[in-house]
N, C-alpha and C positions, 0 to 999 in steps of 0.2 A: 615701350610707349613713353613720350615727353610726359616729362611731371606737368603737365599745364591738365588741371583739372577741365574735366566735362562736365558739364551742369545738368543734374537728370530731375528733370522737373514732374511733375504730377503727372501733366499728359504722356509721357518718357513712358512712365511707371504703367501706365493704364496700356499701350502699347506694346509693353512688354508683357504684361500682362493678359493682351489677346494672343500677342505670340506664341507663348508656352500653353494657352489654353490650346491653341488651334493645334498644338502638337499634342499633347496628352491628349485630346478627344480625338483625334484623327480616325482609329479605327470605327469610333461611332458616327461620324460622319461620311465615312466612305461606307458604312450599309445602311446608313438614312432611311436610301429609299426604299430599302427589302422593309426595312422594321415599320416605315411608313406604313407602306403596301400590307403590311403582315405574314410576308413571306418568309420569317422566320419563327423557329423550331427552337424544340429547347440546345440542343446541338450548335446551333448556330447564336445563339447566346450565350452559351461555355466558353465558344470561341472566340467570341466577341471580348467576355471578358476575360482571357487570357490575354488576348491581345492587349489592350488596355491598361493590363500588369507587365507586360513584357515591356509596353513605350514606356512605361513609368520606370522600368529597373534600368533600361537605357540611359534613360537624365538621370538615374541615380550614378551610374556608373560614369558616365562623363561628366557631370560635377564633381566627381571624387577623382578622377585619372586626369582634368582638365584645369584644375587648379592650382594654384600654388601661392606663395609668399606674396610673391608681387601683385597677383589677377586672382581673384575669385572668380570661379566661375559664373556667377549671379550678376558679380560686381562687369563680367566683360559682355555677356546678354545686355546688360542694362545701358554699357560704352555702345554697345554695334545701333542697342534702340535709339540712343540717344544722337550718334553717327548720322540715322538714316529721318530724321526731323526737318520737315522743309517748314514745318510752322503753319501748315493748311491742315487744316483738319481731315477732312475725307483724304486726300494724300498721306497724310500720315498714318491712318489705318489702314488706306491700301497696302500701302510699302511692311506695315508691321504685320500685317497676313499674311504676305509672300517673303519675304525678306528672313524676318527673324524664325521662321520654320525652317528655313535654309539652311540657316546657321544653326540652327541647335541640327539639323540633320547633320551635319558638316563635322561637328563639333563630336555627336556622339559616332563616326567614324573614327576621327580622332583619336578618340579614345581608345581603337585598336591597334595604332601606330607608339612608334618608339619616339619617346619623347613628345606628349600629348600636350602637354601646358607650355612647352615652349611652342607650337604650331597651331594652340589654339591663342595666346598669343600673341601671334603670327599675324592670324585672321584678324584677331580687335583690332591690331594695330592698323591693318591696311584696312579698314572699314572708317579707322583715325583719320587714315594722311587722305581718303578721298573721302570725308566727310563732308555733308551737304549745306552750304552757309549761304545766307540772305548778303 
């Protein structure tokens, strides 16, 4: 990536922010409506929070396999949030709901390939050269 710093301002951070939450709740969100409903069990609560530990050991494992010298992995989440900024507000929560879940999905694939932190990277970098500017 060019040394030309990205400027990751508050809204940046609060974006990112929804990002990694939408990914860490994910399993809680996708049985919403059983828990709403009360269609679950204590079985299906075990499960639930297993899952829940497993998406957390995932970003754990891809911010350890995804980092390096040059990109932290927090520091290249916070590049792609910062990348995909049009400066409207509802737009830029849209895009950080679907967007940055992507990328940390992407990321913790990554993390089972040879050579993780050069490919994640990769991704900052090309989230860089078509980054979104007014």
């Amino acid at each position: 990536m060019p040394d030309v710093l990205i400027r990751i301002s508050v809204f940046t951070r609060i974006n990112m922010i929804l990002g990694v939450l939408t990914v860490s709740f994910a399993p809680l969100l996708w049985s919403w409506r059983a828990i709403r409903d009360g269609d679950t069990d204590a079985q299906s609560w075990i499960v639930l929070v297993l899952e829940l530990v497993l998406v957390q050991l995932l970003l754990w494992h891809a911010q350890k396999r995804c980092s390096s010298e040059k990109l932290t992995y927090w520091h290249g989440v916070a590049v792609v949030a910062a990348c995909i900024r049009t400066n409207w507000i509802y737009t830029d929560v849209m895009l950080a709901l679907l967007i940055l879940p992507l990328t940390i999905a992407a990321s913790a694939l990554l993390a089972f390939t040879r050579r993780p932190a050069y490919r994640f990277q990769r991704l900052v970098h090309g989230f860089y050269r078509n980054r979104m500017e007014q």
